[in-house]
N, C-alpha and C positions, 0 to 999 in steps of 0.2 A: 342302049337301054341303061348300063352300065353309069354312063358316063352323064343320060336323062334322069336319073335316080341323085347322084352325086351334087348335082346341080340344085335340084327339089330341095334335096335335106340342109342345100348351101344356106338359097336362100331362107328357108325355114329357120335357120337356125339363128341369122344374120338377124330376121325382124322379132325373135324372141330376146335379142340381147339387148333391151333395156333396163333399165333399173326395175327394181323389184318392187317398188314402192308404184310407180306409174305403170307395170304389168298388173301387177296382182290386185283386185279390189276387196279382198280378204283376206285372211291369215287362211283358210282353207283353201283356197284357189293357188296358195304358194304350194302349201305342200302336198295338194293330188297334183301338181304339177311335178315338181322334184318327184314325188312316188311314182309319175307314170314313166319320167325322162329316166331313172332309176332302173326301173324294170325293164324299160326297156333294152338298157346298157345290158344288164342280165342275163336277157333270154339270149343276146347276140353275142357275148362273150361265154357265155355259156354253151352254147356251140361249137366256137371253136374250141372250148375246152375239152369239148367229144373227141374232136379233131385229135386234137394236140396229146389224149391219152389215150386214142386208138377204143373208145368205147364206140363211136362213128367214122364212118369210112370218109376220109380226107378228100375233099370236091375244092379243089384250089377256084373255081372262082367263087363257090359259096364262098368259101375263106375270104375272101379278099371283100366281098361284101361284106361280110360281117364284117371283118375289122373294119373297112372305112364307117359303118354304121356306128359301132363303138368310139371310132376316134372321134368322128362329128358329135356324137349325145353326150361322150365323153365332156363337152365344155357347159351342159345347156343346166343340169342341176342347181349350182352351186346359186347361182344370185337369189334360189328361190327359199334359200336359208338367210333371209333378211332377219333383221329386227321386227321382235311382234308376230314371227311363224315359229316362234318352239311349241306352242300347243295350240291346241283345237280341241272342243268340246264335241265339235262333231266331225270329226277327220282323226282317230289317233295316228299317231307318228311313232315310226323305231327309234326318231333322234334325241341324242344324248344331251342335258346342258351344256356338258364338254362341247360344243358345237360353237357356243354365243358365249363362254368364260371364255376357251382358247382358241379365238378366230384365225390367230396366224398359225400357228400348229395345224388346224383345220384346211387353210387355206393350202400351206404348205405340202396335205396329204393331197388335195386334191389334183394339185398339181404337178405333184409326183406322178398321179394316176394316169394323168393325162399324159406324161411325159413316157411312162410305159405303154401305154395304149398306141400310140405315136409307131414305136419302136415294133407291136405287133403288126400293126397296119402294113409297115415296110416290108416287115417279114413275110406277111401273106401273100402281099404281090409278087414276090420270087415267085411263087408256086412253088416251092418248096417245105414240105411237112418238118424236116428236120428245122429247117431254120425257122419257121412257124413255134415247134415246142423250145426251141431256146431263149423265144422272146416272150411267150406266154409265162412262163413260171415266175419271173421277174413283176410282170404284170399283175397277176393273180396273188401275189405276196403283196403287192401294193393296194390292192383291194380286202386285201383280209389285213392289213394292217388298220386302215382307216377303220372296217367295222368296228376291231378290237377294241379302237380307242374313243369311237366318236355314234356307234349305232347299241341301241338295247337289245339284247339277247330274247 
């Protein structure tokens, strides 16, 4: 099932990765896309953050789901912050201008995050709780670093 799940999100994810301009047929359609791929990152690393502070009780292959979920949606946001999606009149957005001024700075957190999420995902498959929280908190810095500098409060 495992491994039937992994494959679904593979391909999903593979035929979401075109250009942003030939996915999206609206500046709204970008961003409930990035706001849903977003949330969803969220709710799954949000979980294992239960995990990892001992507010939920450690289920090493929930863990391990969730990270590979995080690490696959972990790529699927960013193209849908094109040119022409900073606003919507009928969709507001948390995203900051900082987004479309500094694209490489932006770029560069993303893939920092990605780079962490990576490194969670590893750790989950240990089944291992300890090495779980040593790779989260790394991760979780890199998600609240982006907000700081790139989402509105």
């Amino acid at each position: 099932m495992k491994k039937l799940m992994s494959i679904v999100l593979a391909l999903g994810a593979a035929s979401l990765a075109v250009p942003a301009a030939a996915q999206f047929a609206k500046p709204e359609d970008a961003i409930k896309y990035r706001q849903s791929a977003l949330a969803l990152l969220g709710n799954h690393f949000g979980h294992l953050g239960g995990m990892a502070q001992g507010k939920i009780p450690f289920d090493a292959a929930s863990a391990s789901l969730d990270a590979d979920v995080v690490a696959l949606v972990s790529k699927l946001p960013w193209h849908a912050f094109g040119p022409g999606t900073e606003t919507s009149s009928s969709r507001p957005s948390a995203a900051r201008p900082e987004i479309w001024k500094e694209e490489a700075k932006f770029k560069g957190a993303s893939e920092k995050m990605q780079a962490e999420v990576a490194k969670v995902a590893a750790a989950a498959k240990t089944g291992n709780l300890d090495n779980l929280k040593a790779a989260f908190g790394p991760a979780a810095q890199s998600c609240k670093a982006c907000h700081d500098d790139f989402r509105k409060r």
